[in-house]
N, C-alpha and C positions, 0 to 999 in steps of 0.2 A: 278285675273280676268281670266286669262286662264283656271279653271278650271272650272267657270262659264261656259264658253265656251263648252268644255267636258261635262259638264254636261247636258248643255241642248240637245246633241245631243243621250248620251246615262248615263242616273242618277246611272242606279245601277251598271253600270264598273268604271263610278266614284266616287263611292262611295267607292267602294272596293281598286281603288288606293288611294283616301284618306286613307283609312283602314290600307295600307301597310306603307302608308307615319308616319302613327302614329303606327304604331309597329317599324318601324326605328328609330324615336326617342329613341326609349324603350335602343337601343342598342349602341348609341354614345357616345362615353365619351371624357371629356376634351384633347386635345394633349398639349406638348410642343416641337415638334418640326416643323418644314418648307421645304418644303411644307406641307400642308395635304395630307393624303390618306385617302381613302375612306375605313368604317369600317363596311357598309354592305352593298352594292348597289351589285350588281351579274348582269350579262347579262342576265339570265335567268328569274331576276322578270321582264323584262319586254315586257316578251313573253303575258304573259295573257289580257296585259293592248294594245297591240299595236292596234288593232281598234279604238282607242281612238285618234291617229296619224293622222286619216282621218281629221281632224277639227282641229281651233286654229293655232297659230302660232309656237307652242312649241311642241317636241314632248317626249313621257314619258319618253325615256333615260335622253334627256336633264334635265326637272322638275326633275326627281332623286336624279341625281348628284349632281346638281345644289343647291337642298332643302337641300340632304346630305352636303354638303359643309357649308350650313347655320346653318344650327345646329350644324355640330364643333365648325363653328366660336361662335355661341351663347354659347353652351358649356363651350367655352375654355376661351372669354374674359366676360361673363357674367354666371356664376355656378348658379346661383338663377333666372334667366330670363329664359322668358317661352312663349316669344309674338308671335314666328315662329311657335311654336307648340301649343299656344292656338288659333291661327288662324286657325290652319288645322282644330282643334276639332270645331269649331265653324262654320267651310265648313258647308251647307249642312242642318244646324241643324239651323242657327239661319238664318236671311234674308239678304242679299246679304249688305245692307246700315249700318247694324249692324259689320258686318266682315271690308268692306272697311272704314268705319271710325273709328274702331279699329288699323288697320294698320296705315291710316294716320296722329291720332290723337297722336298715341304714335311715330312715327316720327318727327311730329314737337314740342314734350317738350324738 
């Protein structure tokens, strides 16, 4: 939902952090150890994104980490699961009721 948010105040810088969001995917790979660390978030990507900060409750550092942290975990306890990152691809592209009852629908099986 929050990106909805970002989006409707400015579509093509959120786009472009979706953009980023799924090029980081590209680069995560399973851990076995504890804590996680983060395997490409940089302070620096989120210079380009920070007018985005204006609006929503979340701001792009946080969503980063945050996403980054999710797709370890998917990564690591699920190698063939793809729902964190078929949701991102699915931002933007498909209509808002189609994304949110993807998310919720494969939470409650």
């Amino acid at each position: 939902m929050e990106l909805y948010v970002k989006y409707a105040y400015n579509p093509t810088l959120t786009k472009a952090l979706r953009d980023h969001i799924l090029e980081m995917f590209k680069h995560i790979q399973p851990i076995s150890y504890y804590p996680p660390k983060l395997q490409f978030f940089q302070k620096k990507h989120i210079e380009k994104f920070r007018d985005l900060d204006k609006v929503g409750e979340f701001s792009v550092e946080f969503l980063l980490v945050v996403t980054e942290l999710l797709a370890i975990q998917e990564k690591t306890n699920y190698p063939s699961g793809s729902l964190t990152e078929s949701l991102y691809k699915d931002f933007s592209e498909k209509d808002r009721f189609s994304v949110i009852q993807k998310a919720v629908l494969k939470r409650l099986r």
